[in-house]
KEKE-3310 file (N, C-alpha, C; in steps of 0.2 Angstrom, whole numbers, plus 5000, padded with zeros to 4 digits):
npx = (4893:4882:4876:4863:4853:4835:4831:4844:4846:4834:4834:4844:4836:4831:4841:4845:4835:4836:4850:4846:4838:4846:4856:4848:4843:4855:4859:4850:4855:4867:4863:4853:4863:4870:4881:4886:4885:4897:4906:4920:4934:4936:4947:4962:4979:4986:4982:4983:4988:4992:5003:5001:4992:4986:4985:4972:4977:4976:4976:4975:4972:4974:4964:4971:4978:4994:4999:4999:4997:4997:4984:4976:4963:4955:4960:4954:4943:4949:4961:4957:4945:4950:4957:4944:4943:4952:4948:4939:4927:4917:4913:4908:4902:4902:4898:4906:4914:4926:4941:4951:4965:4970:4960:4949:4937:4928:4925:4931:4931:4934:4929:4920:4909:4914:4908:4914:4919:4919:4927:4927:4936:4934:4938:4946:4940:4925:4922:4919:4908:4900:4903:4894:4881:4880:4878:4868:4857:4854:4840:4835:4839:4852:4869:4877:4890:4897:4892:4891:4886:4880:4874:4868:4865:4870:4881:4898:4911:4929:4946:4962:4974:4986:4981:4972:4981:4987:4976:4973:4984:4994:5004:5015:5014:5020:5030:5036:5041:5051:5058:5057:5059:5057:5043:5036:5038:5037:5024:5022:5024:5030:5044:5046:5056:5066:5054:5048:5045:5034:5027:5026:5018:5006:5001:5000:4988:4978:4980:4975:4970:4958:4948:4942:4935:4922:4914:4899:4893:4898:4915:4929:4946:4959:4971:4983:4999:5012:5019:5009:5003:5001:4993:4989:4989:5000:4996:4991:5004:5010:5021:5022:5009:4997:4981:4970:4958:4949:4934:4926:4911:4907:4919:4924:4934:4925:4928:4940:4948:4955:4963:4967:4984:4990:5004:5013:5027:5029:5019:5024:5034:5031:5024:5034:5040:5031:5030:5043:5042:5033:5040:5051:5044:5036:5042:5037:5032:5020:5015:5015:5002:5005:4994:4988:4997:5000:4988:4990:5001:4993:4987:4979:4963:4963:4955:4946:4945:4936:4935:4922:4918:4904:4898:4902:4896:4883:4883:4885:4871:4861:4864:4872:4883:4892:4901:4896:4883:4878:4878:4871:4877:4889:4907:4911)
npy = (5509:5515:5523:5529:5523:5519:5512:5515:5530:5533:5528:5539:5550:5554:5562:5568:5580:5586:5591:5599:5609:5614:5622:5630:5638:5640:5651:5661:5666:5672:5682:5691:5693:5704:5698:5695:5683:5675:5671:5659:5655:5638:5634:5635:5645:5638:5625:5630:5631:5621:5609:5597:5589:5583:5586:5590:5592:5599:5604:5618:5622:5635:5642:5643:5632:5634:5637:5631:5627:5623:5620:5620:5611:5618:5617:5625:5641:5650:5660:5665:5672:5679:5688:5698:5701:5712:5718:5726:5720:5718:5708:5693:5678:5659:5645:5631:5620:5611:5602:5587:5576:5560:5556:5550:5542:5539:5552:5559:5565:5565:5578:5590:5600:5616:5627:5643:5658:5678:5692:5708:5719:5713:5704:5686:5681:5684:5676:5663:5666:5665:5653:5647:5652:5646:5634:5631:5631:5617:5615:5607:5595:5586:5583:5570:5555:5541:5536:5546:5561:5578:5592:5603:5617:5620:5633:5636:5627:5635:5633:5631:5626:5623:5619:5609:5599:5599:5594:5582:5574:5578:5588:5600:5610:5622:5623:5614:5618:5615:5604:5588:5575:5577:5580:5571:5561:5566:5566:5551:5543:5535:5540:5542:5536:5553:5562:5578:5591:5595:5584:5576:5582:5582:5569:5566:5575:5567:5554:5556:5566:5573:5564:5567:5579:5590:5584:5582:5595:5609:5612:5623:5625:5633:5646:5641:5634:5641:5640:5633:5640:5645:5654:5663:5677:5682:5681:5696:5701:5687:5678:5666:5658:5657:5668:5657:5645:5629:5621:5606:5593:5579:5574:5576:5587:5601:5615:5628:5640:5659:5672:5685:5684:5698:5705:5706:5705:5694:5682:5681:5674:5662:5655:5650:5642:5631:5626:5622:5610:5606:5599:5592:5583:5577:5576:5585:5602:5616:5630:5646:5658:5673:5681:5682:5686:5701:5705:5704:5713:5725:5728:5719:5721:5721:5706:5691:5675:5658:5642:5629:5613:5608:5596:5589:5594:5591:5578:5577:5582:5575:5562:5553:5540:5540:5554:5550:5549:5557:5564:5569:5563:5555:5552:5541)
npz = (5468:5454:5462:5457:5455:5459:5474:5479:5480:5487:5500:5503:5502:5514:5521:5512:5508:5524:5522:5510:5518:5527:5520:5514:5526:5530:5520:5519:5534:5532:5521:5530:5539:5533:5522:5504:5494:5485:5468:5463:5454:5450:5444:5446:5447:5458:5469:5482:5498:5508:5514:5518:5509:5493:5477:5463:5445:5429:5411:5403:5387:5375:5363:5350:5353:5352:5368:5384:5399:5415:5425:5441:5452:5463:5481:5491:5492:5497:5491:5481:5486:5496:5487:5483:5495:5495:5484:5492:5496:5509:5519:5514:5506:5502:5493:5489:5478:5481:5478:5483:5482:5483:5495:5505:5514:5527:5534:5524:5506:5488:5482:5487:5498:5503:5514:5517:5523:5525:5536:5534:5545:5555:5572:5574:5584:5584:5573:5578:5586:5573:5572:5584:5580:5567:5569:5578:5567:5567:5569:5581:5579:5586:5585:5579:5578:5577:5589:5596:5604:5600:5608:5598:5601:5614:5622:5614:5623:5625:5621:5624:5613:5619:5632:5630:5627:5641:5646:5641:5636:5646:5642:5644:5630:5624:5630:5624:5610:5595:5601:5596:5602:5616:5615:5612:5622:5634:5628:5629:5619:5605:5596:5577:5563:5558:5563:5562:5575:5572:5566:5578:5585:5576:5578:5591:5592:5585:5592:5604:5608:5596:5595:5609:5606:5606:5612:5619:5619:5607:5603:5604:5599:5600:5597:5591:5587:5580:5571:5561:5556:5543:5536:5546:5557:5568:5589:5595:5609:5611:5603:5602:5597:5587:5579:5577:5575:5577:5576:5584:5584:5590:5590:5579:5568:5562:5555:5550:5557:5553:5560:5548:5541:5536:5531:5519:5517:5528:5523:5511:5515:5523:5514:5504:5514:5518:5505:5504:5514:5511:5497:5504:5509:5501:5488:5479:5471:5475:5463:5468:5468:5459:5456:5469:5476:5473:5476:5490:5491:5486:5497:5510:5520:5538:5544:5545:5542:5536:5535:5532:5532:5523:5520:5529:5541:5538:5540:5551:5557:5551:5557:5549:5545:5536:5524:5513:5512:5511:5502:5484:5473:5476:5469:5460)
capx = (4892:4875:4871:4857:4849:4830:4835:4851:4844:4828:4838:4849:4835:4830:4847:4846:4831:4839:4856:4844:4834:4853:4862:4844:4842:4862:4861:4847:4857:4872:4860:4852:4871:4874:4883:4886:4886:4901:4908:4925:4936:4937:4953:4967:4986:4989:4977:4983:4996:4992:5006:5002:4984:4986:4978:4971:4982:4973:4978:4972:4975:4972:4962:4975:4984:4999:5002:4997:4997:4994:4978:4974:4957:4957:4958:4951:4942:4955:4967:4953:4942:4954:4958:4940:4943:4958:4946:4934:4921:4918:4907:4909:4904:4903:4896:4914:4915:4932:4945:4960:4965:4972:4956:4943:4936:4920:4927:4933:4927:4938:4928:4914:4906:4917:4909:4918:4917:4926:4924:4934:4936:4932:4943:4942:4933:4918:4919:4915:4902:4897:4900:4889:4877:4875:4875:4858:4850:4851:4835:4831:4843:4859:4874:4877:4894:4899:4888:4895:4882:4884:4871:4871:4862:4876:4888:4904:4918:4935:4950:4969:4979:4990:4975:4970:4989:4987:4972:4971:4991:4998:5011:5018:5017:5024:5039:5044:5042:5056:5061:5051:5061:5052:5036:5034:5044:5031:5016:5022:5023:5035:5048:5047:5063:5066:5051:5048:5039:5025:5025:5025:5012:4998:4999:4996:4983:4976:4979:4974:4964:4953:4941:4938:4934:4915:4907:4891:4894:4905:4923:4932:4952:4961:4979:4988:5008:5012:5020:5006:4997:5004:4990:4986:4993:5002:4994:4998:5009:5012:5022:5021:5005:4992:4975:4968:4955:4946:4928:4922:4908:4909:4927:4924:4934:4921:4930:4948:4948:4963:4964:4970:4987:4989:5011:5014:5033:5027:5016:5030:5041:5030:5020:5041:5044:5030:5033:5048:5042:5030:5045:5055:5041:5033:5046:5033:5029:5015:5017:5011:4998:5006:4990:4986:5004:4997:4981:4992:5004:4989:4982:4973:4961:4961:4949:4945:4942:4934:4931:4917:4918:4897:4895:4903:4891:4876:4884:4881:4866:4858:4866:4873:4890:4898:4898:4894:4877:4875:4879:4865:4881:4895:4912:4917)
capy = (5511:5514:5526:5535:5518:5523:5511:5519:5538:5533:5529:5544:5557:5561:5566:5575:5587:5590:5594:5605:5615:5617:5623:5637:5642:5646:5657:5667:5668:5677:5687:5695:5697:5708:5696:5694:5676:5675:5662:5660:5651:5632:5632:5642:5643:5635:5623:5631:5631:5615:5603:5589:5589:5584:5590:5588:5596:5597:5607:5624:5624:5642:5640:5642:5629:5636:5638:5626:5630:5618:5624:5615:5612:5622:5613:5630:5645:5656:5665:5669:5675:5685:5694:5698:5705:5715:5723:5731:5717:5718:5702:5687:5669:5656:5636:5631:5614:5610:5595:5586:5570:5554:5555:5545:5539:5541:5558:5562:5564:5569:5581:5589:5608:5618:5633:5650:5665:5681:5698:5714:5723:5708:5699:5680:5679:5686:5671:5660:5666:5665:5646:5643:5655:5644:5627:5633:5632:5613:5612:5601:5590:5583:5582:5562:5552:5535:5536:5551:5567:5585:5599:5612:5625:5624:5636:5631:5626:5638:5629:5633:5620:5620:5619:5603:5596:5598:5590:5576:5571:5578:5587:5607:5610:5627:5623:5608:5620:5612:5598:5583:5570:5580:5582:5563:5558:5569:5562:5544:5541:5534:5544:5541:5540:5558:5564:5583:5594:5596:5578:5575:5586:5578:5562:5567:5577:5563:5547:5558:5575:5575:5561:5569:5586:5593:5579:5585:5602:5610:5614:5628:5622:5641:5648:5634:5635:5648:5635:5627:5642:5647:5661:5667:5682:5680:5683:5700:5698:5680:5676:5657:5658:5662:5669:5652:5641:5626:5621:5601:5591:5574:5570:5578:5596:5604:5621:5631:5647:5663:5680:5684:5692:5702:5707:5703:5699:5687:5679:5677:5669:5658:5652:5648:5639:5627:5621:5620:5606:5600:5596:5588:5575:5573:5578:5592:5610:5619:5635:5654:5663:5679:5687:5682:5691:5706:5706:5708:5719:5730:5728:5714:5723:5718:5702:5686:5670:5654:5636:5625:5606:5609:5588:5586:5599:5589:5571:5576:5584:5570:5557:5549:5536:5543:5559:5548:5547:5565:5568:5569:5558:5552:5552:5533)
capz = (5461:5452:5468:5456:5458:5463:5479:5483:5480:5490:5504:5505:5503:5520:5522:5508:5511:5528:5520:5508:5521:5532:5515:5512:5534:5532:5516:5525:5541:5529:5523:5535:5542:5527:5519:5499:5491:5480:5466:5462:5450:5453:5440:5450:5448:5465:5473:5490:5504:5513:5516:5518:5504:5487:5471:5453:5440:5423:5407:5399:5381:5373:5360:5344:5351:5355:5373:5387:5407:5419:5432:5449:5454:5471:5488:5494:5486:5500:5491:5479:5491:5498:5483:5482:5501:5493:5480:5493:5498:5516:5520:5508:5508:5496:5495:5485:5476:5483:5475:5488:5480:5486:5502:5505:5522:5532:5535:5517:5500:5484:5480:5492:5498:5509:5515:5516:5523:5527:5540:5535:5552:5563:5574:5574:5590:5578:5569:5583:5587:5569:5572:5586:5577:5563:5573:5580:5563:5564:5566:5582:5576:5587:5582:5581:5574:5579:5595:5601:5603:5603:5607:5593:5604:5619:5620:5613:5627:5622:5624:5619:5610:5627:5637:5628:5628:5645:5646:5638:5634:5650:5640:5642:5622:5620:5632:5621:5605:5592:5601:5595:5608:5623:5616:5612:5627:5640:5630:5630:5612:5601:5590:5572:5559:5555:5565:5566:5582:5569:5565:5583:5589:5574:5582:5597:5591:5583:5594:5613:5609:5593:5598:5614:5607:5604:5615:5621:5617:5603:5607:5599:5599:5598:5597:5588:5588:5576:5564:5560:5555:5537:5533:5552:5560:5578:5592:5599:5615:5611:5596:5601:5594:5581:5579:5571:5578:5572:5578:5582:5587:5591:5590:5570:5563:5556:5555:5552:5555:5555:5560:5542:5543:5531:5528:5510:5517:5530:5521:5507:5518:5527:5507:5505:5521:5518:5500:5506:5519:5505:5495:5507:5513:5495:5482:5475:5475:5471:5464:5474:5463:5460:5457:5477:5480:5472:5481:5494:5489:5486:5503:5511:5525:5544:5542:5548:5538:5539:5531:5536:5531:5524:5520:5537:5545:5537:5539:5560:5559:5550:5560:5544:5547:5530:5521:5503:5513:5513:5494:5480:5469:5478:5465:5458)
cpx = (4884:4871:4864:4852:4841:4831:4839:4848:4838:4829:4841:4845:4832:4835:4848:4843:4832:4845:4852:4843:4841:4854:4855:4845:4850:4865:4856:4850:4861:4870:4860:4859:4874:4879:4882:4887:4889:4903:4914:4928:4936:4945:4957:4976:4990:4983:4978:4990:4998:4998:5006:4993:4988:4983:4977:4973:4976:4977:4973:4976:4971:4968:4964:4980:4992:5003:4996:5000:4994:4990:4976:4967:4959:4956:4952:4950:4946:4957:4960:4947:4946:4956:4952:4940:4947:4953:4939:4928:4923:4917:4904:4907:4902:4900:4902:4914:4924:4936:4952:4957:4969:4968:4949:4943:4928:4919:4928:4931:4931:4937:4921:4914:4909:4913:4913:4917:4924:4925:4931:4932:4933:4938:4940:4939:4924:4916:4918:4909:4896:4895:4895:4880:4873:4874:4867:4853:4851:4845:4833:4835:4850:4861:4877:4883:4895:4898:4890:4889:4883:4879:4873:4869:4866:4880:4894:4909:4923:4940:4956:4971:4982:4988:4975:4973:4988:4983:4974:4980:4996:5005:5010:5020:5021:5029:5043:5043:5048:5058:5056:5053:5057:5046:5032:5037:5041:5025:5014:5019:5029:5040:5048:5054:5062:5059:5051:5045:5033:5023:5023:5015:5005:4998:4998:4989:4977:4975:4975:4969:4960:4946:4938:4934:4928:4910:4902:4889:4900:4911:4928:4941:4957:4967:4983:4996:5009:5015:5016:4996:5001:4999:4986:4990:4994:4999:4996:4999:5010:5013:5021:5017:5000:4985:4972:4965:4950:4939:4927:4917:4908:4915:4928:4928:4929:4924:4938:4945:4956:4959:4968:4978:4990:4997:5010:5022:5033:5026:5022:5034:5039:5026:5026:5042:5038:5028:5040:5050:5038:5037:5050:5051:5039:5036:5042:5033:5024:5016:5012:5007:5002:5000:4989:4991:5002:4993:4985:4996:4999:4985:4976:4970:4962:4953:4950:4941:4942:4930:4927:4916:4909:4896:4896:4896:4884:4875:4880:4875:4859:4860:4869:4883:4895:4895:4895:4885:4872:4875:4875:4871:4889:4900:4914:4921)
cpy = (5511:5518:5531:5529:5521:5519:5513:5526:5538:5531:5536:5551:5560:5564:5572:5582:5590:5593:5601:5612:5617:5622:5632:5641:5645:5653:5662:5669:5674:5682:5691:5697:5702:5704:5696:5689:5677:5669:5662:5655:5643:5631:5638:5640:5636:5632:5626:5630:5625:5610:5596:5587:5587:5586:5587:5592:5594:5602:5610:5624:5630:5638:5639:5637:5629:5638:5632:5626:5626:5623:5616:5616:5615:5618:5619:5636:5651:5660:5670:5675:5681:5692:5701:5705:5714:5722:5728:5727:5716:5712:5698:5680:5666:5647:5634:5624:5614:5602:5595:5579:5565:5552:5552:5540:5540:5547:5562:5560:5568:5575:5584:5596:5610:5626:5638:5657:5673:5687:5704:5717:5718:5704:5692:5678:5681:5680:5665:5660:5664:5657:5644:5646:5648:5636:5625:5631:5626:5610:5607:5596:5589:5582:5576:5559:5548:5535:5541:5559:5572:5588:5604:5617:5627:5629:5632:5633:5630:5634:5628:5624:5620:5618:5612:5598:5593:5592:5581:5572:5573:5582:5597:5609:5615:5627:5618:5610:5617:5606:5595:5579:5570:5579:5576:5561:5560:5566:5555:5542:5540:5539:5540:5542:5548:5563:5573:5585:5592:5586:5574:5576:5584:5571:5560:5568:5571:5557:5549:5563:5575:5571:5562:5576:5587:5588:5584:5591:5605:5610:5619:5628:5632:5642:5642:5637:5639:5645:5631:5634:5648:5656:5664:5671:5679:5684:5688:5699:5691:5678:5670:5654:5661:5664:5665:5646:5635:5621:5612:5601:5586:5568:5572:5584:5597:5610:5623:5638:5654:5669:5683:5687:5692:5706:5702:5699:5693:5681:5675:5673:5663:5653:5648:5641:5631:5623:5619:5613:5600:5597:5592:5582:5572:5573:5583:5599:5611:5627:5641:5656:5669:5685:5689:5687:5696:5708:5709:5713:5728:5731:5723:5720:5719:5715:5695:5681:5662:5648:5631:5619:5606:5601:5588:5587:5594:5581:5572:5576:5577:5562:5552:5546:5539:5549:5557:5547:5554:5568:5565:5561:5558:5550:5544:5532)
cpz = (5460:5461:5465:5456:5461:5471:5484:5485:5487:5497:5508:5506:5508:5523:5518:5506:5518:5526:5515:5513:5526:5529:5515:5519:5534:5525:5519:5532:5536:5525:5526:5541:5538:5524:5510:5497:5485:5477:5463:5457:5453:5450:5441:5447:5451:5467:5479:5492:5507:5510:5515:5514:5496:5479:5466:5450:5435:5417:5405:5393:5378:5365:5352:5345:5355:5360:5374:5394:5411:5423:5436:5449:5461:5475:5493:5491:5491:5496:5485:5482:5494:5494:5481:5492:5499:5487:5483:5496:5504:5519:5513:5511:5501:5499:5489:5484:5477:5481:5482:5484:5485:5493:5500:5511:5523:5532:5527:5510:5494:5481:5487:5493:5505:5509:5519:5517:5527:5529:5538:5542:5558:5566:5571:5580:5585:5573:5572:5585:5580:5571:5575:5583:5571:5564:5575:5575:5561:5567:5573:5584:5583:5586:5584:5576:5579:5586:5599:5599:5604:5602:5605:5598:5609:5615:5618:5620:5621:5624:5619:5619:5616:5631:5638:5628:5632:5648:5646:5635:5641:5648:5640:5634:5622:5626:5628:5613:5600:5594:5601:5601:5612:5622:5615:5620:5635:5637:5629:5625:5610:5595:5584:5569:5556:5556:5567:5571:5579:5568:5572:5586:5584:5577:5587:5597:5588:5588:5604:5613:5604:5595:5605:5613:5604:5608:5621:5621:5613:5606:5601:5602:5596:5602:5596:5587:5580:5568:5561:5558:5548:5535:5538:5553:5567:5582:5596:5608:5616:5605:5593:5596:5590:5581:5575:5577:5574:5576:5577:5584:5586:5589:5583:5571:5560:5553:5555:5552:5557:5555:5555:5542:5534:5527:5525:5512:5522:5528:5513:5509:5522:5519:5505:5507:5519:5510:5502:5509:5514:5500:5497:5509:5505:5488:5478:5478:5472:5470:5468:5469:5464:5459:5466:5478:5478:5476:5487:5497:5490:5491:5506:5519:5532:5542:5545:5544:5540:5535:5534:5531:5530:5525:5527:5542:5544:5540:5548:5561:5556:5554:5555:5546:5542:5527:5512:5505:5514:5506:5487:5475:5471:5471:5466:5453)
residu = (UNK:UNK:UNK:UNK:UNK:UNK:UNK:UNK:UNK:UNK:UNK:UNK:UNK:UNK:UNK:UNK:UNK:UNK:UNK:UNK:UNK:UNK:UNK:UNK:UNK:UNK:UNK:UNK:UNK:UNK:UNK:UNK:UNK:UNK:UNK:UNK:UNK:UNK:UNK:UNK:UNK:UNK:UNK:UNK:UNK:UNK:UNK:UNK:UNK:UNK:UNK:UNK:UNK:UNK:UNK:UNK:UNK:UNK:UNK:UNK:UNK:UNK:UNK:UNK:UNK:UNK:UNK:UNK:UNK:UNK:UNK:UNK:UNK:UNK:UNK:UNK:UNK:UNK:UNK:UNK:UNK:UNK:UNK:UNK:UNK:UNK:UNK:UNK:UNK:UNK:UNK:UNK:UNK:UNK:UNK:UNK:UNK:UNK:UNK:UNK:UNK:UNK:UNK:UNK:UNK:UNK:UNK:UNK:UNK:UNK:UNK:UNK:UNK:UNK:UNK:UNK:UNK:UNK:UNK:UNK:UNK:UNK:UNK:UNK:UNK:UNK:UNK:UNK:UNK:UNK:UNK:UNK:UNK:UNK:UNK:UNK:UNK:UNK:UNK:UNK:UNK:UNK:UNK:UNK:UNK:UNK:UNK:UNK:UNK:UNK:UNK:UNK:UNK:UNK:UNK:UNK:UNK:UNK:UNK:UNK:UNK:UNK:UNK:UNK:UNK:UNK:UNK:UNK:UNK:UNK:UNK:UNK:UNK:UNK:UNK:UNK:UNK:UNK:UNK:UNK:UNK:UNK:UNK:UNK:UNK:UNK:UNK:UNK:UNK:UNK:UNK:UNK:UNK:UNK:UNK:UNK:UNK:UNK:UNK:UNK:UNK:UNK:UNK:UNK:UNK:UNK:UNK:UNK:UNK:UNK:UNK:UNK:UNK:UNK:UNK:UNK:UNK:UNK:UNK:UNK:UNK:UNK:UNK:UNK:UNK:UNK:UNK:UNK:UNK:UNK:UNK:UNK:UNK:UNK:UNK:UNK:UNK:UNK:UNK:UNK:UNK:UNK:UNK:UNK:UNK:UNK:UNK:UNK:UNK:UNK:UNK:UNK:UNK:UNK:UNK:UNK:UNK:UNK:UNK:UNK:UNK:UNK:UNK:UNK:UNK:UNK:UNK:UNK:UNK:UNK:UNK:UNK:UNK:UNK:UNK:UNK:UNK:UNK:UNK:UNK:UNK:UNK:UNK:UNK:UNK:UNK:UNK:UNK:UNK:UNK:UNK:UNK:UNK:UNK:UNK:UNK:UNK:UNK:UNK:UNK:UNK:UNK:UNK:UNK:UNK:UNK:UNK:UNK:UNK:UNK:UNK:UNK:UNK:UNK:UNK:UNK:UNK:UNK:UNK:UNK:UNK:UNK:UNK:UNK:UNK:UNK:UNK:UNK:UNK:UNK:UNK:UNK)
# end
């Protein structure tokens, strides 16, 4: 409590003229990329797609009164963003005050700055490169959590979801696609009541591979199992998986990114499929923005998009244990 304390504050601010001159060296990186610095609704239909996130509901009363329409704070400025792709903006980014509730860790913060950006006519290999592009502009700085360090300035290590399996759990993923038994049972792990593949394959992910991943040099985690990529396109000649990667450094995500896809009936039947799963695990759904559907109705361009964890990003570069040590006023 009381973190505007002069005390407390006087503490946090070399973190937070580093996080300042981070936050200014990467709006002139997007710049001089021809980028456009966009700002988007924070009070959407749908906070998003995600699963397994929860959100803040609040109400919009019109002002005679008479009606009254629930709005989500956004987990993600995506779907907006993308409309914004759908109306012709080729190159977008955004610094997005983003809301997920029921989080709070070292790693997480209820409310916190996710940057966002988005490439019409790029693959996503194009946005790898951005990542390590804009690693470079810390400045000097190391990327340091719980003793573990990562050179910004190497190249990133590539390395498929299977690769990584392979690696570090010993486990063929995309032969034990559907059957969770196998996929627990090759990486010597317990079966849960009523455990899915997917349910399988994050606890893997979590107790064998993420903490080894971005040590001493980033690690770019790429072609995730195709169920676990709601708003990617499939990779061509391989349906298993997706065009969607996501960027650590020192055992942290700092990154998701997708090669956008862009079928309006895909995308309708996969936005479906995972309320659908939201409802079976949480009893809720959240509704689909029909404007989004439109967007894509009217054409989403071949594009490539990409959210970046910024408190994260500053929490390493300054060496700070939590991201409430990175934040001008941490939420109580």
């Amino acid at each position: 409590m009381n973190e505007w304390r002069p005390d407390k504050l006087t503490r946090r601010l070399p973190n937070l003229e580093v996080r300042t001159r981070l936050q200014s060296a990467i709006r002139h990186w997007f710049a001089a990329e021809g980028f456009v610095e966009v700002e988007t609704p924070i009070l959407q239909v749908s906070p998003g797609a995600e699963v397994h996130l929860s959100g803040f509901a609040t109400d919009w009363e019109t002002p005679d009164g008479e009606d009254e329409q629930v709005r989500w704070l956004h987990s993600s400025p995506e779907f907006a963003m993308k409309k914004l792709l759908a109306g012709g903006m080729p190159r977008i980014f955004q610094f997005a005050r983003v809301f997920r509730n029921a989080e709070g860790s070292a790693l997480h913060h209820p409310e916190f700055t996710m940057l966002e950006w988005y490439r019409a006519g790029a693959g996503y290999e194009t946005l790898m490169e951005d990542c390590a592009a804009l690693l470079r502009l810390a400045d000097g700085h190391e990327l340091r959590w719980e003793g573990n360090v990562c050179d910004p300035m190497a190249v990133p290590d590539r390395l498929t979801v299977a690769e990584a399996f392979d690696r570090h759990a010993g486990v063929d993923l995309l032969a034990t696609v559907g059957d969770a038994e196998a996929l627990a049972r090759h990486a010597g792990i317990a079966m849960h009541s009523n455990d899915t593949w997917d349910d399988v394959f994050f606890r893997i992910m979590f107790d064998k591979i993420e903490r080894k991943l971005g040590m001493g040099r980033p690690t770019i985690l790429y072609e995730y199992p195709i169920s676990m990529a709601a708003l990617a396109r499939a990779k061509p000649g391989d349906p298993r998986v997706a065009e969607r990667f996501e960027l650590y450094a020192c055992g942290v995500e700092l990154a998701n990114a997708f090669g956008e896809l862009t079928d309006p009936a895909i995308q309708r039947a996969r936005l479906k499929a995972d309320m659908d799963e939201k409802e079976r695990l949480y009893g809720l759904r959240w509704p689909v923005d029909p404007d989004f559907l439109a967007a894509l109705d009217h054409g989403l361009p071949d594009s490539s998009g990409i959210a970046l964890g910024f408190d994260r990003l500053a929490m390493l570069v300054t060496g700070a244990s939590r991201i409430e040590d990175v934040l001008w006023l941490p939420v109580r």
